[in-house]
C-alpha positions in Angstrom: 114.8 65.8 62.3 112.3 64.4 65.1 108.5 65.8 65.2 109.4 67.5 68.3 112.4 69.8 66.7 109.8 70.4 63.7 107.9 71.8 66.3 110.3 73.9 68.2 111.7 75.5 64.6 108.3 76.7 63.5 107.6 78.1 67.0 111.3 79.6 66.7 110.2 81.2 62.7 106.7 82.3 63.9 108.3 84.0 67.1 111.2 85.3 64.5 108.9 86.9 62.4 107.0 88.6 65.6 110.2 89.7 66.9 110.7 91.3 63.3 108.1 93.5 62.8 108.1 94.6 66.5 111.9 94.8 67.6 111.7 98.2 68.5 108.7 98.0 70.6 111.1 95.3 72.7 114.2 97.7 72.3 112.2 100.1 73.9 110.7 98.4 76.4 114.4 97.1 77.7 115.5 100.5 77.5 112.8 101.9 79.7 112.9 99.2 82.4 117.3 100.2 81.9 116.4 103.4 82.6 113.3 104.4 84.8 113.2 102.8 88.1 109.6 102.7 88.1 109.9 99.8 85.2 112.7 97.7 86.5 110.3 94.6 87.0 110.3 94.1 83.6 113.4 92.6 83.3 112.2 89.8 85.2 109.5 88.8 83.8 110.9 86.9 80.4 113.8 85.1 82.6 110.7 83.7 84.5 108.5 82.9 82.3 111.2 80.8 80.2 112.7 79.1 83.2 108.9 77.9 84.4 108.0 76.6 80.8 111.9 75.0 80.7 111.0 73.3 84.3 107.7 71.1 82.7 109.2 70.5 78.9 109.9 67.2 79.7 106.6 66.4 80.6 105.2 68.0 78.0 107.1 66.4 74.6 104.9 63.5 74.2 101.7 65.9 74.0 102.4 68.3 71.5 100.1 68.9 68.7 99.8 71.3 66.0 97.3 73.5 66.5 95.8 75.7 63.5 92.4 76.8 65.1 93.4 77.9 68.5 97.5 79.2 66.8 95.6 81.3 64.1 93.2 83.0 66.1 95.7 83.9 68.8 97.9 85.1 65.8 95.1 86.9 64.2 94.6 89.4 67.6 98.2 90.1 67.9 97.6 91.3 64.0 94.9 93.2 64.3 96.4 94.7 67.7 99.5 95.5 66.1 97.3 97.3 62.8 95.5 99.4 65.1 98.6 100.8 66.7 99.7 101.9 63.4 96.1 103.0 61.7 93.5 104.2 64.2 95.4 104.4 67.5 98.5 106.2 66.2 97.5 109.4 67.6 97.7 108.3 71.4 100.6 109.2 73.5 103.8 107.5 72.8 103.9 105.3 76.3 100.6 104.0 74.9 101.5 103.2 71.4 104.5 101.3 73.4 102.4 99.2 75.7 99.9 98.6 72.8 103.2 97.4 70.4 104.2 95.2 73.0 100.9 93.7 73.4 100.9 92.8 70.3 104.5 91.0 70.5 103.2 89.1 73.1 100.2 87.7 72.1 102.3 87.0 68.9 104.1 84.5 70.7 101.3 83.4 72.9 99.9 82.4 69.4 102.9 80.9 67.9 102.9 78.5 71.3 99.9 77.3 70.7 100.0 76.8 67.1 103.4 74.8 67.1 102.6 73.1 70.1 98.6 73.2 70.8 96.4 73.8 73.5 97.0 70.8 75.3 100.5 71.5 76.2 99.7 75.4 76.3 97.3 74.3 79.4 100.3 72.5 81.4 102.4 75.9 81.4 99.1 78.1 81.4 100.7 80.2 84.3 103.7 81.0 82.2 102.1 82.0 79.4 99.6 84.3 81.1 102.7 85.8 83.0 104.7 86.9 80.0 101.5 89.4 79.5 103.2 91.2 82.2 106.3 92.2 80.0 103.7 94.4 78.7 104.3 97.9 80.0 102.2 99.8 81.4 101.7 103.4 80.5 102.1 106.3 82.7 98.9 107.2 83.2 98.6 104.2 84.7 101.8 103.9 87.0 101.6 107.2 87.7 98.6 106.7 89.6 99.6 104.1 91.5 103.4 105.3 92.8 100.9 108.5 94.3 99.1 106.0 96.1 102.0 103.8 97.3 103.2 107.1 98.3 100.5 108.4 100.6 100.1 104.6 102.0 103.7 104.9 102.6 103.1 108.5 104.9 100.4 106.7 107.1 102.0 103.5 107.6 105.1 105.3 108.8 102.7 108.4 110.8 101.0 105.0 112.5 104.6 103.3 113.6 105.5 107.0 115.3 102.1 107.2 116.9 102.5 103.4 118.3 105.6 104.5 119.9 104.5 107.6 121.3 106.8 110.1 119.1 104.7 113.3 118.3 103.7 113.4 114.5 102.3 115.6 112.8 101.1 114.7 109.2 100.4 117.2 106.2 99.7 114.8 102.8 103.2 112.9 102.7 104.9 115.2 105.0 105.5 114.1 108.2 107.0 116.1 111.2 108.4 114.9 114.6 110.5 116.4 117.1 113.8 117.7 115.3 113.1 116.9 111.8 110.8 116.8 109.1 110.1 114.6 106.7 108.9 114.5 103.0 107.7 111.2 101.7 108.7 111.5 97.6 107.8 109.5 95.2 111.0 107.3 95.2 110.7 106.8 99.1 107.2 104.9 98.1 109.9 101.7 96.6 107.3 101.0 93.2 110.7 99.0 92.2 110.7 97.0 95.0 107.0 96.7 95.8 106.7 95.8 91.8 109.9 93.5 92.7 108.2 92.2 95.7 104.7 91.0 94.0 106.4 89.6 91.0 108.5 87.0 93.4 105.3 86.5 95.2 103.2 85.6 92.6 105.8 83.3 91.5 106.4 81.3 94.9 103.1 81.2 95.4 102.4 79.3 92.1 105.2 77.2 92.6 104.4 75.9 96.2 100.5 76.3 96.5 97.8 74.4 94.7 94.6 75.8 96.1 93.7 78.6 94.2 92.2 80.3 97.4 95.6 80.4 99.3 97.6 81.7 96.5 95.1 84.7 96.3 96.0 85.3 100.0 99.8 85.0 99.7 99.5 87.1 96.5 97.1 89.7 98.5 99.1 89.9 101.4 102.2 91.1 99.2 100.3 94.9 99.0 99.9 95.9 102.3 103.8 94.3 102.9 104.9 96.8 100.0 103.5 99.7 102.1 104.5 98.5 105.5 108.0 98.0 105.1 108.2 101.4 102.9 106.5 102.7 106.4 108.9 101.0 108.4 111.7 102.1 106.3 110.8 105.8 107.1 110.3 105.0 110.6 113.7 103.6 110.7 115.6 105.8 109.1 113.8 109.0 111.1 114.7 107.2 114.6 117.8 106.3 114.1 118.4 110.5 112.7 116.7 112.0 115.8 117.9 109.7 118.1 121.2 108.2 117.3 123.5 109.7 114.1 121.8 113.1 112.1 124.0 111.5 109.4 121.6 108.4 109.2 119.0 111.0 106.9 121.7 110.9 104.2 123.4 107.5 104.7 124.0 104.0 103.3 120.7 103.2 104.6 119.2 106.0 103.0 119.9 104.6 100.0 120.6 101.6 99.7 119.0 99.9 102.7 116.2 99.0 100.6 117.1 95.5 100.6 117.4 95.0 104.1 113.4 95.9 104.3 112.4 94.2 101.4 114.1 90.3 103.2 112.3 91.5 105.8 108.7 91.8 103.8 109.8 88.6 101.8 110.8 86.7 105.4 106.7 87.8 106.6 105.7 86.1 103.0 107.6 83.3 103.1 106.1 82.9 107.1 102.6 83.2 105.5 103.2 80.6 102.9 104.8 78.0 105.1 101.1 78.2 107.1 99.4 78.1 104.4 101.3 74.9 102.9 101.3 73.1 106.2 97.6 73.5 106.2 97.3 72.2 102.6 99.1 69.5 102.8 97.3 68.8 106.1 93.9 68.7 104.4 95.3 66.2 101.7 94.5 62.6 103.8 95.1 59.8 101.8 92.3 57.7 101.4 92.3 53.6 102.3 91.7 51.1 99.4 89.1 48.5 100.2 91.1 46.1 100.6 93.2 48.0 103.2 90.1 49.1 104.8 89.2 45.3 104.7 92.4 44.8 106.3 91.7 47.1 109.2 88.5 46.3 110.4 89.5 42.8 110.2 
């Protein structure tokens, strides 16, 4: 058996016995993102992460080291995470105890990375690593919070595109009434699947085709207010197209499913805004002469 398969079985037993002692925190997680809309993302998030550290493990075989300082302490606060769940923070709320559980199964493997294969190759797929905390879910008091604001956004984007076009509005917290119909914004019109969908693939692409750090926080920004203005936008849409062209439209295809055709359109903007910003990077990368080429020139 070669080092590197050494390696990869003891990261394969460590993540083995993390997976043991917290299967049902990750039955229940994939039964939650199964089941609740508002979790869906979830389900992308290991896919990714493996496919990213897959992409640079070629790279990466002649560096691996073990690593018993950085591996035990990593290992040691997905321990001590996953005691407190059981022992002092057993009382909170069972969403909580979940995201808590699943901390701890993360940082579990985190720590099994970098003691089979140590820090040096854990730096060269940093990104990945760091992006598996997002399996981790979050709690509803959390979440909660945040659909409510995507779902007021989502009223005054849309109130803003009827006001641009000159159809009378009238706005009353996320209901919104124009000319032969009213309109309530709920909680699943504010799309937290596909805005959560949305930001994931951002993040992603960004990391994959940008190198400044700078421009990736602007792509990644950008993806927020996109969220709300294509859930605007869809509202907008789908009000127009009832007053003005079919009444049907208000219960339709595009009711309900149309949310795809909105969210290329978000990801089209995104992909505009990274093409800019990847021109102008690779426009501020000028190779420099050698001397002797710069010899060569001035002679």
């Amino acid at each position: 058996m070669t080092k590197q398969a050494k390696h990869q079985l003891g990261f394969a037993a460590v993540c083995a016995i993390a997976l043991l002692c917290e299967w049902r925190a990750l039955a229940d997680t994939f039964s939650l993102s199964l089941r609740d809309y508002q979790y869906t993302y979830l389900l992308l998030i290991l896919p990714i992460s493996a496919a990213l550290v897959v992409l640079e493990w070629r790279n990466l075989m002649t560096t691996i080291r073990l690593s018993l300082r950085a591996g035990s302490v990593c290992l040691a606060v997905a321990a001590m995470t996953e005691c407190l769940s059981l022992g002092w923070l057993a009382p909170l709320p069972s969403d909580v105890q979940l995201s808590i559980r699943m901390l701890a199964l993360v940082l579990g493997c985190i720590g099994a990375f970098l003691l089979c294969f140590g820090p040096q190759v854990a730096r060269r797929v940093f990104f990945p690593l760091c992006f598996l905390l997002a399996f981790v879910p979050l709690p509803k008091s959390l979440i909660n919070p945040i659909g409510t604001l995507l779902q007021e956004a989502t009223a005054w984007t849309a109130h803003a595109l009827f006001s641009a076009c000159g159809v009378p509005v009238l706005q009353d917290g996320v209901l919104l009434t124009i000319p032969d119909l009213t309109l309530q914004v709920a909680q699943e019109c504010s799309s937290i699947r596909s805005s959560s969908m949305l930001l994931v693939t951002t993040i992603v692409v960004a990391h994959l085709l940008l190198r400044s750090p700078w421009r990736k926080a602007v792509v990644i920004g950008f993806a927020v207010p996109m969220s709300i203005a294509k859930n605007g936008l869809r509202i907008f849409t789908i009000a127009m197209l009832t007053t003005r062209v079919d009444p049907d439209y208000l219960t339709g295809k595009l009711h309900h499913q149309g949310g795809i055709v909105f969210f290329a359109i978000a990801l089209m903007c995104i992909f505009a805004l990274l093409w800019v910003l990847r021109k102008s990077e690779d426009s501020s990368i000028k190779p420099s002469l050698s001397p002797v080429d710069a010899n060569a020139v001035g002679g």
